[in-house]
N, C-alpha and C positions, 0 to 999 in steps of 0.2 A: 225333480225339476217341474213337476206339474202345478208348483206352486206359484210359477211364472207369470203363465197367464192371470191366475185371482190376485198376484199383487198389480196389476197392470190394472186389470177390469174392475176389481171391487172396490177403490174410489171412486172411479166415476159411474155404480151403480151409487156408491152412497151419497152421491154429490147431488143424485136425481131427489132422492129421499131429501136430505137436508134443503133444498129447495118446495118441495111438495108439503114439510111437515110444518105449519103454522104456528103449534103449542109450543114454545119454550122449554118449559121440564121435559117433554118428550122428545124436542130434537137435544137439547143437551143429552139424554141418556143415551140416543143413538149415537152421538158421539162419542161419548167414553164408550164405550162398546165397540164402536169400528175402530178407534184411534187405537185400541189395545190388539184388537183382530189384526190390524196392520203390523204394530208394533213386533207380535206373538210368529205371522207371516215373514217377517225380514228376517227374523235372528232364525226359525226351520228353516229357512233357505239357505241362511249361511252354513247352519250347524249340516245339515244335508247338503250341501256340497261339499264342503272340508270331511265328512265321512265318506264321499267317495274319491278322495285322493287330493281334492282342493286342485285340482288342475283342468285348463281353460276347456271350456263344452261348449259343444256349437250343436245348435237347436230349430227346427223346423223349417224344411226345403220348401216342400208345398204348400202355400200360402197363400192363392189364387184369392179367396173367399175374405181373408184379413184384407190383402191388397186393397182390394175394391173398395171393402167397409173403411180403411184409412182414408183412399180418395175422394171419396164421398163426403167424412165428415173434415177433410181437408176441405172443400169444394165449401161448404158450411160455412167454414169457419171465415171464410172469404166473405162470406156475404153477410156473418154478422158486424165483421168488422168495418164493409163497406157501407154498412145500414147506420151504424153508429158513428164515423165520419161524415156521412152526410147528414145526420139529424144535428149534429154538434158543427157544422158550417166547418170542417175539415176536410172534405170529399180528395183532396190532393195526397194526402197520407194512405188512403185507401190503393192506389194505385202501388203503392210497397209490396200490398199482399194479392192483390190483383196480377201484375205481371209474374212474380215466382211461381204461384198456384197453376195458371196457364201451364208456363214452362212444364211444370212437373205432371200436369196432367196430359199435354203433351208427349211427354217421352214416356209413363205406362201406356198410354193410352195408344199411339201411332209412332213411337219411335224404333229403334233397333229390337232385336230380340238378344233378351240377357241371358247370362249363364246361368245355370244352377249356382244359387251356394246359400246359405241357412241363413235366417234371419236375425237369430238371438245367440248372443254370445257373452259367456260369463264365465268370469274370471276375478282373479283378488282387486281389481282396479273396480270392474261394475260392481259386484260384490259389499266392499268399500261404503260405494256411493250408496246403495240398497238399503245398508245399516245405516249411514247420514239419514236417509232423508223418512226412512222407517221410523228409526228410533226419535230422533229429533225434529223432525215434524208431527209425527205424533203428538209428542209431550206440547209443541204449540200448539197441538189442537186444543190438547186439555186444559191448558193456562187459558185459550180465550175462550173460555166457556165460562171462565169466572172474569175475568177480562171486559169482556163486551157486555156482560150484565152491568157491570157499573161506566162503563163508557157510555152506553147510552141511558143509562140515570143521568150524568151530569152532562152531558151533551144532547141538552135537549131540543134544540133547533134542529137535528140530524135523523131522518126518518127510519126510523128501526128497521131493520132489512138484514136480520140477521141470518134467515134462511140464505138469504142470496150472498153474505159473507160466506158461512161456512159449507155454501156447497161449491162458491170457488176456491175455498182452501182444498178441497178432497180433490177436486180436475186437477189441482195445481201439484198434488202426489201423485195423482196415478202417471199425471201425463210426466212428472219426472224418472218415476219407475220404467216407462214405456221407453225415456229416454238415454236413458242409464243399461239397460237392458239389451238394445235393441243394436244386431251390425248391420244392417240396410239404411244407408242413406236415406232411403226415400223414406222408411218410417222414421228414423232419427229427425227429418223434416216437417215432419209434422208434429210433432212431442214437441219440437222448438218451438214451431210457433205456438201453439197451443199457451206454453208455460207464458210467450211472450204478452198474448192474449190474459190470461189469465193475469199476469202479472200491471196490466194494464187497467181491468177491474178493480181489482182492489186496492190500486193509489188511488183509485175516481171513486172508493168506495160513499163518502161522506158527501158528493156531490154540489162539493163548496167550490169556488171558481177557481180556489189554486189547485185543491185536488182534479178537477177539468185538467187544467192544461199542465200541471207536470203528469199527469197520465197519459196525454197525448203527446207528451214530449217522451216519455216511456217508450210508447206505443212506436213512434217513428223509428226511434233509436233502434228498438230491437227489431223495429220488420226490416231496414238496413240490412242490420244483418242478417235476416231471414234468404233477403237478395241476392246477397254476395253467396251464402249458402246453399242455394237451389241452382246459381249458374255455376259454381262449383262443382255440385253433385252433375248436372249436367253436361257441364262441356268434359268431363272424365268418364259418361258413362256412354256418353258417343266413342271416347274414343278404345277403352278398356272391353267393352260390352258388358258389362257390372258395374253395381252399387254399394259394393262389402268393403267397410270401413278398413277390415283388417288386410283387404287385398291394397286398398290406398294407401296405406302406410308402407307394405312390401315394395311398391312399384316407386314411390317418393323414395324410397332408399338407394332406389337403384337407379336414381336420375331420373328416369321417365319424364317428359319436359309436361305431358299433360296430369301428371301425378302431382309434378310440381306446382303446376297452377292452379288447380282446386284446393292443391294443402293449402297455399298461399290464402286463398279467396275464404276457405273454413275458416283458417286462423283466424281475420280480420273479422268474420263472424263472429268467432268464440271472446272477441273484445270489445264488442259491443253487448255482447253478452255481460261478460263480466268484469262493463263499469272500465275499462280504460280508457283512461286520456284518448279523444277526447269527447268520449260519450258518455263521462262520469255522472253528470248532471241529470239522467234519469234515475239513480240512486239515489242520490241527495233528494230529488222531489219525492221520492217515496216516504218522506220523514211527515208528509203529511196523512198519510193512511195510519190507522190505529196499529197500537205497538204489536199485534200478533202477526202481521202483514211484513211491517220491517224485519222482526225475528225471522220470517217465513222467505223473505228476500232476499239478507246479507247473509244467512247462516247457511240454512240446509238444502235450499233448492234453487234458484234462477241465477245468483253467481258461481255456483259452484258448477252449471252446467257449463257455462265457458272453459271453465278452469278443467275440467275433467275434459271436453275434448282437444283442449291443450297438449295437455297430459297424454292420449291418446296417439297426438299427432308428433309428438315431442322426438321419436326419434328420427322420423320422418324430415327435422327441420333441424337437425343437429348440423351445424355449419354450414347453413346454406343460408340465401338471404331471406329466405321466409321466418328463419330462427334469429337468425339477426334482426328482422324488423318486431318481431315481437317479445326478444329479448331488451332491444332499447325501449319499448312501450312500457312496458314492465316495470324497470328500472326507473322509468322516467316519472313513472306514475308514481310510482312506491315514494320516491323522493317529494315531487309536490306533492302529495294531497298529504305526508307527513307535515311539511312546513304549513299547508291551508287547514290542517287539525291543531295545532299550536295555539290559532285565535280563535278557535271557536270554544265560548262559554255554553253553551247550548249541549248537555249529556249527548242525547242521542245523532246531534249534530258532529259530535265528535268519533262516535260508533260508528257512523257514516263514514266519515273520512278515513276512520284506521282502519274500514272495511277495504274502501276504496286502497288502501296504502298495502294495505297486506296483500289483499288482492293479484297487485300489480308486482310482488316479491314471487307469488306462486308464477305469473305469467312469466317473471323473466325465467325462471328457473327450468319451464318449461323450454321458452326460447334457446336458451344457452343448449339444452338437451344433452346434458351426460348425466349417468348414473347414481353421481353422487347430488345434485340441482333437483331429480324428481325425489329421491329420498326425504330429503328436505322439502322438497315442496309438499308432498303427500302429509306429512306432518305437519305440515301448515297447517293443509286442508284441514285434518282433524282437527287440531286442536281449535283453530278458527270456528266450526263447524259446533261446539260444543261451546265455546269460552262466547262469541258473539250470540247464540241463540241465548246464554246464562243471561248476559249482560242488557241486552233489551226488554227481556222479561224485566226483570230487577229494576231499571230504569223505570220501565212501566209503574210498577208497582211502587215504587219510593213518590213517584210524580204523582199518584191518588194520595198518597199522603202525605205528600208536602204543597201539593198543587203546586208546582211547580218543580225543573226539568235542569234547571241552571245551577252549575257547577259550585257558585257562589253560594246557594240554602243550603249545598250538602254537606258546609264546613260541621264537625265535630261528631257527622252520620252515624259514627259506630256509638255514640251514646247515648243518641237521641232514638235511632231506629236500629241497634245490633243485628236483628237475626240479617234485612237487607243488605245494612253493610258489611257483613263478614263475608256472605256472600258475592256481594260487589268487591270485595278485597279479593277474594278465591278467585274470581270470573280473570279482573285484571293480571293478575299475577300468571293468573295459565296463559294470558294472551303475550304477555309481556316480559316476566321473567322465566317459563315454564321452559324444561330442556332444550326445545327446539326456541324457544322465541327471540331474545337475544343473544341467543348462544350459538349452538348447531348449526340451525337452518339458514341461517344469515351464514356462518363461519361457511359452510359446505357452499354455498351460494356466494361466495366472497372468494376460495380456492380454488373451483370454477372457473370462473370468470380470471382468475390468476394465469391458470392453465391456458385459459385460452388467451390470452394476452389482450381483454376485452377491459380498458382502462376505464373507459366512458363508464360501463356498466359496474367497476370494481369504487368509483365517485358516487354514483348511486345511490350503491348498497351503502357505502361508508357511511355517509351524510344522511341518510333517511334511517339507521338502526338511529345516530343522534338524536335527531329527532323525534324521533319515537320513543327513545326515553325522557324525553322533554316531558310532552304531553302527557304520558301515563303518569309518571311522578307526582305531576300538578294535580293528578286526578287522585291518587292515593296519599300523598298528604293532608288532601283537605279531607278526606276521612276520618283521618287517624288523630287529627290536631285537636286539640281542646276550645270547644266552645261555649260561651251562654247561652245560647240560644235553646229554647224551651225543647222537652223532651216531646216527639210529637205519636200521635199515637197511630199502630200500626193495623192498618184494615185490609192487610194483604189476604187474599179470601182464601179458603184450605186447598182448592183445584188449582191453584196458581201456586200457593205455596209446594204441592206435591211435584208440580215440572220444575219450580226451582231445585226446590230439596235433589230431585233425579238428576238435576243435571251438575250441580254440585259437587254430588256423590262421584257423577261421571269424568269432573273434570279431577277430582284428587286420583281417582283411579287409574287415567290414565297417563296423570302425573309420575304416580307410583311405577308402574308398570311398562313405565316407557322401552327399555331396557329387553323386556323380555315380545314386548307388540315389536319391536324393530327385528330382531330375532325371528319372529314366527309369521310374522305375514308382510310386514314392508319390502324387508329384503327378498323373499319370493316377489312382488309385486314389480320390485326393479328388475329383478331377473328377466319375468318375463316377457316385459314391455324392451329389452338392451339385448338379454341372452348371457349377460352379465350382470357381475355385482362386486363392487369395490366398498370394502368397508370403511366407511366414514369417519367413523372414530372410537378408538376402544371401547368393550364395556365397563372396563376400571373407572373411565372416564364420567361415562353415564349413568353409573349406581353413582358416584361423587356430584354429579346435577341432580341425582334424586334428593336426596339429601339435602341439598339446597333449597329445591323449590318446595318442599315438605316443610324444611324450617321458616321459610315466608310463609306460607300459610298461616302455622300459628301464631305469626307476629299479632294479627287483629286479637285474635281469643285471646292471649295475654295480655296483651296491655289493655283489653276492657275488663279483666277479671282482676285486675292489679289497680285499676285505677276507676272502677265502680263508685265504690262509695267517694273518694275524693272529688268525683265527677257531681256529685247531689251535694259537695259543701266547696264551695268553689271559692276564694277569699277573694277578696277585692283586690285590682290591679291598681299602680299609679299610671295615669293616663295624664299628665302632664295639666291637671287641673282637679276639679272635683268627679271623684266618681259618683256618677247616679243611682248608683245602690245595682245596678240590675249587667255589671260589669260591658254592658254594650254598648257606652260614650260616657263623658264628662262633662262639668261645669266650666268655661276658661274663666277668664277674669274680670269681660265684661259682663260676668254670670247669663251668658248664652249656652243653651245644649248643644254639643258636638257629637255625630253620630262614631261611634269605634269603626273604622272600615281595614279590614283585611284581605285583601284580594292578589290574587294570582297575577301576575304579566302574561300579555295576549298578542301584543303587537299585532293589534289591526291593522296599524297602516301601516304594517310591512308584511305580513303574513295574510293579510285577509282574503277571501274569495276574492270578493270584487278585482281585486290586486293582481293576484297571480292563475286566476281560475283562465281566461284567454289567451295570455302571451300561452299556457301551455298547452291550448288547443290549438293555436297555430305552429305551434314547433312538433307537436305531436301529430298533428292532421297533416302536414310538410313530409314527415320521415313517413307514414304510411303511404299517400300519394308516390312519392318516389321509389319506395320498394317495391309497391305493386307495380308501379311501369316498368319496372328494370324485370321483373320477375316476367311480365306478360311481354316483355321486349324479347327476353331470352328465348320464350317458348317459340313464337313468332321466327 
């Protein structure tokens, strides 16, 4: 376990480094070198705690000297964020991180005196999260090291500042490790902000005006919940005399009315955190920061902390109106931001959305809070977690060679650019067809919600798995479809190909292996967070989905190895006049050129943001206002 503290600290040692190192070649090789030190770090901690028993450890009492050092660069972190609201004519946002800081340095500082009990706590849940953001932040490190070399070649208005990107990518691990790690509220309190900070940086990284203000629309979003968060940790640690996560969840179990109102006020935190209705729109603005930053967003780290203290708090809110209100969040979400993914032509606009939509399927699954809803959810996570970091990269990477991002150039992908689209096929397919994606985790989350006789939420899930097979389809057809359009050539650089290639590998594997990962570690993971565990569905069943999502796979490699060559002798089509030799329009009969257009349905004006992005901010900002009063009525 002493490897704890070096996954926590040696990010943000090398965050100083990559900041202080000027030369290029040289911070690049610092990075591949820490990104593997991290990498090499996650998976000894897991392999060294599964050899002594894989069961939950709870880690350092005396902590006087961390305390401090947390408070202080909490105290910091206050004033740079209130430095850079007032230099950017903001100054009213500043007051988000201003009041909670107070608060918290109030109660170490002059409040009650707390009990003993240990700071760090790990188990198969933080564990888990360790390997997410280990493993697959990492390999983003390594893709944007070939990444941001050609981003700022062709963006060249945008001042090179690549120290100050990738030493906020390294705060932005440590301070997840810190929070993934950690059962003290008051540090879990500052790991959040932190990430939020951090996550704030590198939307504004490009320092173009929309990058400004969706980062500052970022920034508010998450100090919200930083808010709701610290008066949570606080009004329960007045009345408890502690800050240990795992006593909040005991004491929420057992009624506790002040137990209940922090889980309450956390949750509404952890959804602002990750992107639900109706604070989706700090995600969505992050589509303007370079593609390492999105990957680094939707995958492995700043949505998934939402989702994991969800997760945490999940039994805690099992039928109670703190789980009902973020079980209909969830659900609600999952539903629209499916139908507002439908119109968007925009690749990573779409990524966005089915981040947001899947997102909101872990959140209800959490709300709902039985056994079989985190099963599934945790499988979300994963596969989420792997299939969305695949998928941004690979968008990234087709976008230098197509210059362009929209769904419409990538008609005929697997033969113009193979190695990107097979892998663009693999990414989708783990997201969308892969054991848990339309099958399972939906089925288990659909059973649930049966059980509980939760209708609303059983409409949901129905209508947004639709629609989510809408979308993906439109996106894997035009893959696979035959086109004219010129074979273009591929400049994906080797340090980008090798995070693809990893995670790839990672996503077949643990397509493969579903079967035997649910077996050895999920079902411990429900155990321990329940005390039970109800098996979800045979494994007769689950070796029969391997096998299926095994044979999707090879669907792209066959039909590009079968129809290669036919693909380089394409015959001319009858297009209803003359063809102009180059099968991509015709001659009519006023001997005018017609362009050939084949395009997907998007139903903007029924599906579009503009459309439905507010009505569902006000029905979703309605249901949370009113649960929290009922919940803060009750206590009362």
């Amino acid at each position: 376990m002493e490897v704890i503290p070096f996954l926590i600290c040696f990010p943000f040692v090398v965050a100083l480094l990559m900041f202080c190192i000027r030369v290029n070649k040289v911070r690049n090789a610092v990075a591949y070198v820490s990104a593997a030190i991290i990498m090499a770090a996650s998976v000894f901690l897991c392999v060294s705690w599964i050899a002594g028993g894989a069961k939950p450890v709870e880690l350092y009492v005396n902590t006087e000297a961390a305390d401090r050092i947390i408070l202080i660069a909490e105290i910091v972190l206050m004033c740079v964020v209130t430095v850079l609201c007032v230099k950017n004519r903001r100054w009213y946002i500043s007051l988000l991180s201003i009041v909670p800081t107070i608060g918290i340095a109030w109660l170490e500082i002059a409040g009650p005196e707390m009990d003993e009990y240990k700071r760090i706590y790990v188990d198969h849940l933080s564990i888990l999260m360790c390997l997410i953001v280990g493993i697959i932040g990492s390999l983003i490190v390594i893709y944007a090291v070939g990444y941001m070399h050609g981003y700022q070649h062709y963006h060249t208005n945008i001042r090179d500042r690549r120290y100050y990107f990738f030493c906020i990518l390294f705060l932005f691990l440590g301070a997840m490790f810190g929070f993934v790690l950690s059962s003290d509220l008051l540090w879990i309190d500052f790991f959040w902000e932190t990430t939020s900070v951090c996550s704030f940086l590198l939307i504004g990284y490009t320092q173009l005006e929309e990058a400004v203000t969706n980062s500052f629309r970022a920034l508010w979003m998450n100090l919200l919940g930083g808010c709701a968060l610290a008066a949570g940790i606080i009004y329960y640690a007045l009345d408890a005399g502690n800050t240990d996560l795992q006593e909040l969840v005991v004491y929420g179990q057992m009624y506790k009315p002040a137990a209940m109102v922090a889980v309450t006020l956390i949750a509404f935190a952890a959804l602002t955190k990750a992107a639900q209705l109706p604070f989706s729109k700090w995600l969505l603005g992050a589509m303007v920061a370079p593609t390492p930053s999105s990957a680094l967003l939707h995958s492995a780290t700043m949505v998934k902390a939402g989702i994991y203290v969800l997760f945490r708090l999940s039994p805690a809110m099992s039928g109670k109106l703190s789980g009902n209100m973020v079980a209909f969040i969830g659900g609600f979400t999952f539903l629209a931001a499916s139908f507002m993914a439908i119109a968007q032509s925009d690749a990573k606009k779409v990524l966005a959305m089915s981040t947001i939509s899947n997102l909101g399927l872990m959140v209800a699954c959490a709300g709902v809070g039985r056994p079989e809803t985190i099963w599934a959810g945790v499988f979300l996570m994963i596969f989420h977690a792997i299939s969305k970091s695949l998928l941004f990269q690979d968008v990234g990477a087709t976008e230098n060679a197509l210059h362009s991002r929209d769904l419409e150039e990538m008609q005929g992908l697997l033969y113009r650019l193979p190695k990107l689209a097979i892998i663009m096929f693999i990414g989708i397919c783990g997201m969308y067809l892969a054991p848990f994606g339309m099958l399972i985790s939906k089925w288990a989350a659909l059973k649930a919600s049966v059980d509980e006789r939760n209708i609303i939420l059983v409409f949901f899930i129905v209508f947004g798995s639709a629609t989510t097979s809408f979308y993906w389809t439109k996106w894997l057809g035009k893959l696979i479809m035959r086109s004219s359009k010129p074979v273009v050539k591929d400049i994906t650089r080797k340090n980008e190909m090798v995070s693809l290639t990893v995670h790839t590998v990672m996503m077949i594997a643990i397509c493969a292996l579903f079967p035997l990962l649910s077996g050895i570690y999920v079902d411990p993971l429900v155990s321990e967070l329940f005390g039970r565990y109800e098996q979800v569905i045979s494994n007769g069943v689950l070796y029969l989905l391997v096998l299926l999502i095994l044979f999707f796979f090879a669907v792209p490699i066959f039909a590009y190895l079968r129809n290669k060559s036919m693909a380089m002798n394409i015959k001319l089509s009858y297009m209803n006049g003359i063809n102009t030799g180059k099968n991509d329009g015709f001659v009519d009969s006023f001997g005018n050129e017609k362009k050939l257009v084949v395009s997907n349905l998007y139903f903007k004006s029924v599906f579009g943001q503009r459309r439905l992005m507010m009505p569902s901010e006000i029905i979703s900002t309605a249901v949370i206002v009113v649960m929290i009063a009922m919940v803060l009525g009750g206590a009362v």
